[in-house]
C-alpha atoms as one frame of an Amber mdcrd trajectory, in Angstrom:
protein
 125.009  98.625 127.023 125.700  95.553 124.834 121.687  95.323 124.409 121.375
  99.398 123.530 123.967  98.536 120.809 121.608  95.548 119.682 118.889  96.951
 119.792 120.297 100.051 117.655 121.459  97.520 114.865 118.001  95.752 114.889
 116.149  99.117 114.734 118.979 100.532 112.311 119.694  97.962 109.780 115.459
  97.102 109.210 114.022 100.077 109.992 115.793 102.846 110.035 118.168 102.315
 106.729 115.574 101.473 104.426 114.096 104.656 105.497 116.878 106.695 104.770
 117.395 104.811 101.688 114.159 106.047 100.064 113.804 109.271 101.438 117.557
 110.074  99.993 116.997 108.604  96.563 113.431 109.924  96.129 115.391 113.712
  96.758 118.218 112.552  94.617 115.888 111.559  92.052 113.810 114.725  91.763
 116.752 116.515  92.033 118.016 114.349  88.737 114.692 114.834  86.768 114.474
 118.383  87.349 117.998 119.045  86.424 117.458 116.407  82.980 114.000 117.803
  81.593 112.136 119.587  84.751 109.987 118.360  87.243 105.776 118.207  87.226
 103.609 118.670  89.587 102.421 114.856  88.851 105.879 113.614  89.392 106.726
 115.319  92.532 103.286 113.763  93.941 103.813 110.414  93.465 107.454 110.236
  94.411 106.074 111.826  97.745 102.912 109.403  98.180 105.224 106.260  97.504
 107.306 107.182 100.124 105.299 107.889 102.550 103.757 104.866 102.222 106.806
 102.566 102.036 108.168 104.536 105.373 104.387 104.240 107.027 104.495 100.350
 106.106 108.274  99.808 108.161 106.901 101.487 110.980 105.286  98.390 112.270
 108.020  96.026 112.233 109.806  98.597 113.590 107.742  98.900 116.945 107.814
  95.379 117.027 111.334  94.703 116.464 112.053  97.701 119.618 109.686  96.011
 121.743 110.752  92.210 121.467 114.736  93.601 122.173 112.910  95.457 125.261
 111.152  92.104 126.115 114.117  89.760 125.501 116.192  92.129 127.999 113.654
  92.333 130.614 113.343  88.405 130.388 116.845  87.557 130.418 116.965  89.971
 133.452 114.543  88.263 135.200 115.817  84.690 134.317 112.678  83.510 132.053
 112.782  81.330 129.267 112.821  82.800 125.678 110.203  80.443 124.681 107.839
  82.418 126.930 108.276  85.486 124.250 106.084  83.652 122.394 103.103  84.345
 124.773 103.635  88.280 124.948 103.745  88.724 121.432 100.338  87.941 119.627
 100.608  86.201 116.411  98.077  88.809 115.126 100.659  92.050 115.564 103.117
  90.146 113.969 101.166  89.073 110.953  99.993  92.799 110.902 102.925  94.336
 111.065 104.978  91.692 108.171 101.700  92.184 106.479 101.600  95.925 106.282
 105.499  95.591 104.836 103.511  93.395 101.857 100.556  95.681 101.249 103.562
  98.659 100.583 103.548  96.303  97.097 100.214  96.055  96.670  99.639  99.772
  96.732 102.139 100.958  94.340  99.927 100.280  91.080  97.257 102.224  92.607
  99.383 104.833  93.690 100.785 104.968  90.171  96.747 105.171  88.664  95.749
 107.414  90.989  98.864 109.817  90.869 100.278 109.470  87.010  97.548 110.214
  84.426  99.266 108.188  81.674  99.787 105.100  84.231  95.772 105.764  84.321
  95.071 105.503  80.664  97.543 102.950  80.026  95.517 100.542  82.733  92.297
 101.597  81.172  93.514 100.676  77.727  95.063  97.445  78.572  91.886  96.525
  80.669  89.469  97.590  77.552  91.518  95.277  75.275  91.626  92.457  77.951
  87.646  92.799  77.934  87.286  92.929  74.121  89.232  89.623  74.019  87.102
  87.731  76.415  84.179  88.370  74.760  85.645  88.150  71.173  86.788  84.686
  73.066  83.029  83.678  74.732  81.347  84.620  71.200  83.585  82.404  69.594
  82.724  79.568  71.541
């Protein structure tokens, strides 16, 4: 029982809780915005699609930290080394799997652009004036 309670911690405190975090503050919060000035159709959206997207990016490390509890178990069962863990595990699931936590960032701007209109035109404006001051900059030279 002592590794059902570890592995319920593992799977709780890194998977599991950061799950519930979001999904309870992303109700709380469009529960706040509607009461304060009403919610849009835009808002709801993009509250939804982030996350999803944060929850679909734990699920990896999740799987992976269920099955290396599972694995250390079965090894310490059957007397092996930890150090042989390393040889059941690919390197390539874990870097997927930290990885996909990272890309949760990376997809949050275009969330945001493809979600929020004024996110949109904000990025469009920004990148216009970026332009015109490159080539105000290559003229000059």
């Amino acid at each position: 029982t002592s590794n059902l309670n570890t592995l319920f911690f593992i799977v709780s405190f890194f998977t599991l809780l950061p799950m519930l975090v979001i999904v309870v503050t992303t109700i709380w919060l469009m529960v706040y915005v509607q009461k304060v000035r009403g919610l849009s159709k835009e808002s709801v959206v993009t509250l939804i699609v982030i996350s999803l997207v944060f929850i679909v990016s734990f699920i990896p490390i999740g799987g992976m930290l269920i099955v290396a509890e599972i694995v250390w178990s079965v090894m310490r069962w059957m007397e092996k080394r930890e150090d042989d863990l390393y040889n059941l595990f690919s390197a390539v699931y874990m870097d997927f799997a930290f990885s996909v936590q990272y890309l949760n960032c990376m997809a949050n701007p275009f969330i945001y652009i493809f979600t929020v209109n004024s996110f949109k035109t904000f990025v469009v404006e920004m990148f216009r004036g970026w332009r015109n001051s490159v080539r105000t900059a290559l003229h000059q030279n």
